[in-house]
C-alpha positions in Angstrom: 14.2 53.2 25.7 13.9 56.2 28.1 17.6 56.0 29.2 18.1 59.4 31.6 14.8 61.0 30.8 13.9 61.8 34.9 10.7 64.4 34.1 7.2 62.8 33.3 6.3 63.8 29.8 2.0 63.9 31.0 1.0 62.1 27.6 1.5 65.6 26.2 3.8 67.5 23.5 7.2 69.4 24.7 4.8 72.6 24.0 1.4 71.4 25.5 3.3 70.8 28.5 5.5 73.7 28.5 2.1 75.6 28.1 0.5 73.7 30.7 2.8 74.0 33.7 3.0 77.9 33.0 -0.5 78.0 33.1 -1.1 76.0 36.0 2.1 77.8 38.0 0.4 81.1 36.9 -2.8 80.3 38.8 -0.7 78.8 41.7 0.7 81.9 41.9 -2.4 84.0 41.9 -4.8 81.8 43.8 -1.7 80.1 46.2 -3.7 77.0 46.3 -4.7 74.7 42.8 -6.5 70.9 42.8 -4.8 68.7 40.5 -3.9 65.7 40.1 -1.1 64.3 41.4 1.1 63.3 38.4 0.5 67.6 37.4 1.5 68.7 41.0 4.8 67.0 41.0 5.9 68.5 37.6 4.4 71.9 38.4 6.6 71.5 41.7 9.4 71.0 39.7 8.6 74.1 37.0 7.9 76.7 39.7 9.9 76.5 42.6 13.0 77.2 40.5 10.7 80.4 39.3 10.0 81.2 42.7 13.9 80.8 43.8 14.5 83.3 41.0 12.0 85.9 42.3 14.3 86.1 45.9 16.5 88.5 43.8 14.5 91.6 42.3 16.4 92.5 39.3 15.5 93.1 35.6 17.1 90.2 34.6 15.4 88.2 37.3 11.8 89.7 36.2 12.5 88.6 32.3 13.7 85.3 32.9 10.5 84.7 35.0 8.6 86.4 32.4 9.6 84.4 30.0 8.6 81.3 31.5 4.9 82.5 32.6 4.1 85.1 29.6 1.7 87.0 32.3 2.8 90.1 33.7 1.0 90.2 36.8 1.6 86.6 38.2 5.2 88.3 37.4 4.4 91.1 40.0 2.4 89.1 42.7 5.4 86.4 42.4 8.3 89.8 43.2 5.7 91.6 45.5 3.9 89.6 47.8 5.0 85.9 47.5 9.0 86.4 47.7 8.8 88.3 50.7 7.2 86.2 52.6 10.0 83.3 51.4 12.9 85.3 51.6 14.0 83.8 54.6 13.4 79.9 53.1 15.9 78.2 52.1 13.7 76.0 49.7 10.6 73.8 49.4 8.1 76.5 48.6 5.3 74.5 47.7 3.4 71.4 49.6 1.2 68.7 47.9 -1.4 67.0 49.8 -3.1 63.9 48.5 -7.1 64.4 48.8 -8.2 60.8 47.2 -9.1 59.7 43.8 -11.7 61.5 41.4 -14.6 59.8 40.9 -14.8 59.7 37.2 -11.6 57.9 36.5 -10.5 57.5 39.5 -7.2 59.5 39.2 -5.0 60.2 42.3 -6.2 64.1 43.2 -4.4 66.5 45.0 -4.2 70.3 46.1 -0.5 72.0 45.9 0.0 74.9 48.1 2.4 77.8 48.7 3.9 77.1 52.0 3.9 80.5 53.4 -0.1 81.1 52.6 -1.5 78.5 54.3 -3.2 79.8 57.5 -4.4 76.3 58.7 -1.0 75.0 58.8 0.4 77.8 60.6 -1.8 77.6 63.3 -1.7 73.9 64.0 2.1 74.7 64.1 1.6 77.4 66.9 -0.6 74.3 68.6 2.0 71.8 68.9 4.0 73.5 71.3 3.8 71.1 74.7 3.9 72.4 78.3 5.2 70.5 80.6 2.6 69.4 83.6 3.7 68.0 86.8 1.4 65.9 89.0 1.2 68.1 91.8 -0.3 71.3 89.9 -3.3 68.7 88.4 -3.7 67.1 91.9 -4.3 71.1 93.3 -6.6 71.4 90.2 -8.8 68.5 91.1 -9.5 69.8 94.8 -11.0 72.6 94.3 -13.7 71.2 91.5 -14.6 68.5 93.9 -15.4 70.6 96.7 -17.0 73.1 94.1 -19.4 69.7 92.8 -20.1 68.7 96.4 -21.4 72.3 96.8 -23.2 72.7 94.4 -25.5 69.0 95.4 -27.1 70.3 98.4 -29.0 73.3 96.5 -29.5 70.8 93.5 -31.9 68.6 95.5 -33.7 71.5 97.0 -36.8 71.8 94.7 
């Protein structure tokens, strides 16, 4: 019986896995964008946003606890120099999964996990969703003057 045991074991030993997810959150941190599947991205989710929640702080004691769970010294110093800046303000949810379909081979549910922050695409369809307001009487002003701009233009159109 699996009574209480809440994290997905990925058909793997306790250090295949452990080995795994630091691998995988290493190149998440370097890269800022990995394809997995989707099974992998939720448990990396789980093993690096805690990581990255650590990194806020820029101690000693803050750098050898992440250490110690990635064992690579310069995802250690991207994680403290460039990515927890740029979340310093966040009060969580560092990372995004998006489902991208089902590999063809076996058919397993593929997705991409992304730092939040780095993602230029996202940030600009943000800026884009910001609405204005238009009232009937600015579009009705609009349309005039194209009419008589098309209607101007006929006249020369037919002269061949």
């Amino acid at each position: 019986m699996r009574h209480g045991k809440k994290f997905n074991h990925l058909s793997r030993t306790a250090s295949h896995r452990d080995a795994m997810l630091s691998n995988m959150a290493i190149s998440l941190i370097m890269h800022k964008r990995i394809t997995t599947t989707l099974p992998k991205a939720k448990a990396l989710k789980q093993f690096v946003e805690p990581l990255i929640t650590k990194s806020k702080q820029d101690t000693t004691n803050a750098r050898r606890v992440v250490f110690s769970h990635l064992q690579n010294k310069y995802a250690v110093t991207e994680l403290f120099q460039v990515v927890s800046p740029k979340i310093a303000d966040r009060p969580g949810g560092y990372t995004r999964i998006i489902k991208t379909g089902f590999r063809a081979g076996d058919q397993a549910a593929m997705c991409f996990i992304e730092l939040v922050d780095f993602d230029e695409n996202m940030a600009k369809t943000a800026k884009k969703a910001t609405r204005t307001r238009r009232s009937r009487k600015t579009a009705a002003t609009a349309e005039a003057p194209a009419e008589t701009a098309a209607t101007a233009e006929e006249p020369t159109g037919n002269a061949e």
